[in-house]
N, C-alpha and C positions, 0 to 999 in steps of 0.2 A: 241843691244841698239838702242832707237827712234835716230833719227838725231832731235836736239833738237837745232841747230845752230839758231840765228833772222835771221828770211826773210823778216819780215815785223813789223815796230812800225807806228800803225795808233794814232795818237790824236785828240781828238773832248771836246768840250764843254756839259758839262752836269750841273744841279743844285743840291745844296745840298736841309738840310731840312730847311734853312731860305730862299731858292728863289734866291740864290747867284749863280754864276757860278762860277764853280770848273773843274778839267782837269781831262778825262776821256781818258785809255791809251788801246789799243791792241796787242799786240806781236802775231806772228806767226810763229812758227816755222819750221823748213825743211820738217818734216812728215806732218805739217797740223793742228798740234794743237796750239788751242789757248786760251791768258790768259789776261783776264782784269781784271782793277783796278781805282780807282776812289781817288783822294787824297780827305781826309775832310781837317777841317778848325776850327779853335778851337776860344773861344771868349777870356777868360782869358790867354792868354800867355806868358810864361819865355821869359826874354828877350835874353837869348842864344839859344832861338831853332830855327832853320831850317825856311827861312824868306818865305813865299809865295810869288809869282811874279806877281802882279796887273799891270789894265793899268793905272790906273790914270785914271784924264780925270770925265765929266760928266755921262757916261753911266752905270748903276747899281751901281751908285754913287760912281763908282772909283774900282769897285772891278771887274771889266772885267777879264780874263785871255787870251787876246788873243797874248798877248807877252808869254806868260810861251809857250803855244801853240806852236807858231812860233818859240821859242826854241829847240821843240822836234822835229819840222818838220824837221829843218834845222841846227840842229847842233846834237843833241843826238841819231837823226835817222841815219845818214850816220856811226855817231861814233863807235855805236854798231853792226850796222849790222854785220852778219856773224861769233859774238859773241858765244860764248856757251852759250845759257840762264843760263843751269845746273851752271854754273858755278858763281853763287851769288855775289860772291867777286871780281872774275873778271868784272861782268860788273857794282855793285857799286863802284867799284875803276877807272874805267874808266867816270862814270858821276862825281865822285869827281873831278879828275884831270880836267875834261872838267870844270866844275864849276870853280874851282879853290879859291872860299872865303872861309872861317871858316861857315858860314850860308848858304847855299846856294842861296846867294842875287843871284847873277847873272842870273842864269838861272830859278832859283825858287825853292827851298822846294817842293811846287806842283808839279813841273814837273817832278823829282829827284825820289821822293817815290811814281807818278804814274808809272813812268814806272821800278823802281826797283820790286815791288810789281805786276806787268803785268809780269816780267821777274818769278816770283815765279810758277805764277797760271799756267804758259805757258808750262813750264816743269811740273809738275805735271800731267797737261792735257796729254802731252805726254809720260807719263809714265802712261797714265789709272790711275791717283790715285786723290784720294780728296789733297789738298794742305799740311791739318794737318801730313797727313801719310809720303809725301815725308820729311818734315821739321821734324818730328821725327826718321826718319833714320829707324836704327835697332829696337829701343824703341818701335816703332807701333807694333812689334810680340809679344809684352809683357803685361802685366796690364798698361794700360793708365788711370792718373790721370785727372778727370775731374776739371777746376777750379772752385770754389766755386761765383757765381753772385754778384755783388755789384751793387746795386739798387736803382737809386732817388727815395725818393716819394713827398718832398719838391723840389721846384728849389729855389735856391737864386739868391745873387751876379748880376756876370754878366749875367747870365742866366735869370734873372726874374729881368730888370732894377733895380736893388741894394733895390728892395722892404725890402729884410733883408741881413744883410752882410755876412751871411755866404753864400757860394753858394751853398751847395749839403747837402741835407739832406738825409740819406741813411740805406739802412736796408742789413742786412746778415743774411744768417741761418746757424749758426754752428750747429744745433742740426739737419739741415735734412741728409737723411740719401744717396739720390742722388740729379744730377743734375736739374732731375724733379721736383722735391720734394720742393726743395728750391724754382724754381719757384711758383708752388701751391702756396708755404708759403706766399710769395711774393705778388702774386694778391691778394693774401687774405687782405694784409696790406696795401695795396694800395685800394682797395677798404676799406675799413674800415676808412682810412684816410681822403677818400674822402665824405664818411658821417659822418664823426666830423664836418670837414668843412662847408657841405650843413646843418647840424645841427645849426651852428653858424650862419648862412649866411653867408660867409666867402667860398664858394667857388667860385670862380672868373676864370676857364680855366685853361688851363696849360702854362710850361714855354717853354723854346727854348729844354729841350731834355725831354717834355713831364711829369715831378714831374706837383703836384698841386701845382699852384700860389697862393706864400706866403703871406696870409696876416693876421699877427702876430704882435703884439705888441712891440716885443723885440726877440731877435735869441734865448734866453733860452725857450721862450714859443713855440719853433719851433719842439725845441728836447723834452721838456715834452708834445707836441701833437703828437708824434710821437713815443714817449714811450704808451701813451694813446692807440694812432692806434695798436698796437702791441696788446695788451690787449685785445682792441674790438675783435681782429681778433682769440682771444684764444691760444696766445701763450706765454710762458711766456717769457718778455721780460730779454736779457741778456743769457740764454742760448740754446733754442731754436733759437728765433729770437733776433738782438743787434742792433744797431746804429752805424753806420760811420758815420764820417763827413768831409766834404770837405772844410776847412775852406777858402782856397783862400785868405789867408791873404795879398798877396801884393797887392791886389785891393784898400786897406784900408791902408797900412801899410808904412813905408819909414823912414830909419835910426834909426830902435828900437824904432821907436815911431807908437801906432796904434789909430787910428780916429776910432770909431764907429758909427753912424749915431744911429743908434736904442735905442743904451745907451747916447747918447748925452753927450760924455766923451770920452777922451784923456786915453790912455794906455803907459807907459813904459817899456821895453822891461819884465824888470822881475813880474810884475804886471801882463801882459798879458799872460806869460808863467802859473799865476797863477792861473789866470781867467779859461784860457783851460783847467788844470787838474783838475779844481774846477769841471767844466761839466765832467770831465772822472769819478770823484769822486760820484759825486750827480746822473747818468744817467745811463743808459745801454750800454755805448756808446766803443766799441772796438777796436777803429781805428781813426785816425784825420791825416786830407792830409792837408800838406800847413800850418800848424797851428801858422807859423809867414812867413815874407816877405822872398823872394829868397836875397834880400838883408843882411838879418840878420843870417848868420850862427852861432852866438853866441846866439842868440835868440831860436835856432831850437837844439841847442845842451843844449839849460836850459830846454827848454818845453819836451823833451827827458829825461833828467834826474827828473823831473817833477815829468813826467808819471809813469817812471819807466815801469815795467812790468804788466802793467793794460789795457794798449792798444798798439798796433801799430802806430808810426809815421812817416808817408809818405811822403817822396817830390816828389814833380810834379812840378814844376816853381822853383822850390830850384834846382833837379836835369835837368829837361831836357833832359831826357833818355840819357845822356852823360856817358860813361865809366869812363873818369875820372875825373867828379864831383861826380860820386857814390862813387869812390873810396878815394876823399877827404873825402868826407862825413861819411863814415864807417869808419875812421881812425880817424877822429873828432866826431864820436859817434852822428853826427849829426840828424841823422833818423835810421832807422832800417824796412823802406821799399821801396819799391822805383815803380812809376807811370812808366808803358814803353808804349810810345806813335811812332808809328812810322814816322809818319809827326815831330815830334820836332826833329828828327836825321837827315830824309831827305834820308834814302837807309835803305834796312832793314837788310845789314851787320854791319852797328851800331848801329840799334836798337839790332840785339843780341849780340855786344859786352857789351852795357850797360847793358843788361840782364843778361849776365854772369856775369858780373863784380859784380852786386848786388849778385847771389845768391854764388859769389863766395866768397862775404864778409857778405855772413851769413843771409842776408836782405831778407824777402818776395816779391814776386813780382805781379804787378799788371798787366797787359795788357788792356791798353786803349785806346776806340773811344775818340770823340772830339764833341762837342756841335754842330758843323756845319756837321751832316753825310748823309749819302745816302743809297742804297739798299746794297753795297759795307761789303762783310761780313769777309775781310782777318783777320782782328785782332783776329775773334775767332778761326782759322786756327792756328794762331800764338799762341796763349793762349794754346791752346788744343797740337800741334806740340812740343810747347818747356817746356811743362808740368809746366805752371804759378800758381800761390796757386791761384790768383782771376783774371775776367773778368768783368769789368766797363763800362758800353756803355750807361749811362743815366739811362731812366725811363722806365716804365712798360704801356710803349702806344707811339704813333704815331709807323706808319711803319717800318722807317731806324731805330730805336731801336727794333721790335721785331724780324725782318728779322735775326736779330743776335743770339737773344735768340732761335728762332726759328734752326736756323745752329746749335745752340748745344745741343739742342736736339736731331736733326736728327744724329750728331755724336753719342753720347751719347748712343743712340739706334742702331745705327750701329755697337757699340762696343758690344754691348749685355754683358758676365758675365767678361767681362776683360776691363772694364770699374770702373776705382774705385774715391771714392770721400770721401776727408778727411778733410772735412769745420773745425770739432772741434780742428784741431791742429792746425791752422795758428794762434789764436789770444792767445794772452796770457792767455788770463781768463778762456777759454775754453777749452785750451789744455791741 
């Protein structure tokens, strides 16, 4: 067996894709292999996830990381040393205790899920293996499920300064037949979308994770041009290709009551649950993340009963890839899928506790980057490793988004005929 012990945790300063500085982490271990990782940084965030450690201060107006940094030089580096990498639980349960808060204010969120995630790549490295392979165990000798892509082609929200309130306009192809395939589909829709746009005059750039910047009259005209794009692109919308949405409702939303800026009107909690299945109703639309505030659990348990089985409904700032707010939530019938982000947990032995915990209460699971990302490709290791139905990483352009799409392809074809992919059963309408 490698000697897979930490010898070495390097930290440095790197940028994500808004020009921020974010903590870039190194592990080395006894034989010489090594594993980096890069923490993102998300714009819309649950207020119970995993806190990043800024410096404050004037300098990239407050968002320095040279304290999270100075964290891992001098307190997380000595901690672990001599650690078993291999051993996941062991050295996130040793950054836990060093932390010591429920969020990881102290030391940083960033700091926490760089070098948890450097602790992954690092043993892998040293077992000769790609990361997915060691994280699947026994499972990598077997038919490996590819996840199915979730795809901006619209940004909103916070992503595209609150031009329309929804944040994520998005496409899925339950009707392709592989990982590739979906893509194809994909650029097709996205190119297609982008000359509606340029047709209207109405294309105007892109947003923070690369969708075209929305500029629509109202959020429903967002999702009938994007049912439109669908069409252009020759597919039929809804079983072939369908609509997700990312509603990011507590951006807008607070104590059952939601603001819309675009409808220029005030929502009540069950009003608003109405509105939502109104679009699930009217649209091709098979999925909605967030579709009320993380504040409103009652709210997210009507918009659920709503839906019913027409679409999936997702939290992401509701759950905060937490074990047991999924598991509140599945016992309150609150969602029925659940966003896993590994920066909102802060180590990646409770992002797969929340993972578990969702598919062990029946829930689809998504595996997700974050609006602020970089070349940094572990999520899709983790998606593809711990066999997730879908993989979310923005849009269909700028770099730190394709680098991903691009990793799972190279999987994908590394798997060659024990590679499988089953998009038509995850959503309700399709399966």
């Amino acid at each position: 067996m490698p000697d897979t012990s930490i010898r070495r945790v390097h930290a440095r300063r790197v940028w994500d894709s808004r020009g921020r500085p974010t903590v870039e982490v190194e592990i080395t271990t006894g034989n010489g292999a090594m594993g980096r990782a890069i923490a993102p940084a998300g714009a819309s965030m649950g207020s119970g996830e995993a806190v990043d450690r800024r410096d404050g201060g004037s300098a990239f107006g407050g968002l320095d990381v040279q304290d999270a940094l100075r964290a891992i030089r001098t307190e997380i580096a000595p901690a672990v040393a001599g650690m078993d990498a291999a051993d996941q639980a062991g050295v996130d349960g040793r950054l836990i205790q060093l932390d010591g808060t429920p969020n990881k204010s102290r030391l940083g969120g960033n700091a926490t899920i760089a070098v948890s995630m450097a602790a992954a790549h690092a043993t892998a490295a040293a077992h000769d293996m790609p990361l997915w392979r060691w994280l699947a165990g026994s499972a990598a000798d077997g038919p490996v499920v590819m996840p199915l892509p979730e795809i901006q082609i619209f940004g909103g929200g916070a992503h595209a300064d609150a031009r329309v309130d929804l944040q994520d306009f998005m496409v899925v192809c339950p009707g392709a037949a592989s990982f590739a395939q979906a893509l194809d589909w994909t650029a097709e829709v996205y190119r297609a979308a982008g000359a509606l746009m340029a047709a209207d005059g109405r294309r105007q750039g892109v947003a923070d994770e690369g969708g075209w910047w929305p500029v629509f009259a109202d959020n429903e005209e967002a999702i009938a041009t994007l049912a439109r794009a669908i069409e252009k692109a020759g597919f039929q919308p809804g079983e072939e290709v369908a609509i997700a949405l990312d509603v990011a409702a507590s951006q807008f939303g607070r104590d059952g009551a939601y603001r819309l800026r675009l409808d220029e009107r005030d929502y009540g909690r069950d009003e608003w649950a109405e509105r939502v299945a109104g679009w699930v109703d009217r649209h091709p639309i098979v999925s909605v993340e967030d579709p009320m505030g993380e504040d409103d659990p009652a709210g997210m348990a009507a918009v659920t009963a709503a839906i019913g089985d027409r679409a999936l409904v997702v939290g992401d700032d509701f759950l905060v890839t937490s074990a047991q707010r999924i598991q509140t939530a599945a016992a309150d019938r609150a969602c029925n899928a659940a966003l896993i982000k590994p920066n909102q947990a802060g180590t990646l032995t409770e992002t797969k506790a929340a993972f578990d915990a969702a598919r062990a209460a029946g829930m689809r699971t998504i595996v997700s980057a974050r609006s602020g990302e970089t070349e940094d490709v572990t999520v899709v290791h983790l998606a593809v490793g711990w066999q997730a139905d879908q993989l979310k990483v923005g849009s269909f352009a700028r770099s730190e988004r394709m680098a991903k799409w691009n990793e799972a392809l190279r999987i994908e074809e590394a798997l060659g005929e024990r590679a499988r992919f089953r998009a038509a059963r995850i959503f309700p309408r399709t399966g």
